[in-house]
N, C-alpha and C positions, 0 to 999 in steps of 0.2 A: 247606570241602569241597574235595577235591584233586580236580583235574581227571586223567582218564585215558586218555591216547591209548597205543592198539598195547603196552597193556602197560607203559604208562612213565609217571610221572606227570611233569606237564608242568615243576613247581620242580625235578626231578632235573637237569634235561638239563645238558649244561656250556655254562657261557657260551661257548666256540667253536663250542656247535651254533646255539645263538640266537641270535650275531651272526655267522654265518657268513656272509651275503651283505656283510657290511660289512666285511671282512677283506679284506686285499691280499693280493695270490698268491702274494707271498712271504712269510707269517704259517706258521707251523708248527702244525697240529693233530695228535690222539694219535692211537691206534685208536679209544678209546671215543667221539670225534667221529665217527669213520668207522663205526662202527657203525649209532649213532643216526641218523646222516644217510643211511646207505645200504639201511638194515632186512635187511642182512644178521650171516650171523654172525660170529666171528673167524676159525671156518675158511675159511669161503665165499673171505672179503676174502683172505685166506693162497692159496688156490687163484688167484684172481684174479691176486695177485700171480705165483705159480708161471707162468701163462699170457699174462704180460706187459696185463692187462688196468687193471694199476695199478701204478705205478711200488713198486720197492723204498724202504723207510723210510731216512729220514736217522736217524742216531744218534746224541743229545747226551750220551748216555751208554753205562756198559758194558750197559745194560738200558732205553736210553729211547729209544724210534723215534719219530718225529715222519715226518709226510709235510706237504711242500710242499699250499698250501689250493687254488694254479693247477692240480696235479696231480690232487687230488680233483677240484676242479669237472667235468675233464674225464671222469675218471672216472665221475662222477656224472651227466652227460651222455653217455657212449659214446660220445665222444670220444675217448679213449686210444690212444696213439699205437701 
């Protein structure tokens, strides 16, 4: 039996959300880490960003944004700079 929080079941999540407190601050997660971890949505987090409340994404590719894991945390604490 699948266990079900907030709509998600718990084997889905990505291993960046479940080892997120053992990641160093310079580890790279997606959005879909930023999501799951922030219970908001992609717009919300894109607004946030628009309002300086979350750093602009790094870009590994022409389609792949990553954000620094230091810059979540702060984020995730209301911290942001």
């Amino acid at each position: 039996m699948d266990m079900v929080f907030a709509n998600t079941c718990v084997h889905c999540l990505p291993d960046s959300v479940s080892a997120f407190d053992t990641l160093p601050d310079e580890a790279l997660v997606n959005l879909k880490a930023i999501i799951a971890l922030s219970c908001r949505s992609k717009s919300s987090i894109y607004r946030d960003i628009a309002a300086n409340r979350l750093t602009r994404p790094i870009y590994i590719g022409s389609k792949s944004a990553r954000w620094r894991v230091g810059d979540v945390r702060e984020y995730l604490t209301g911290n942001s700079k």
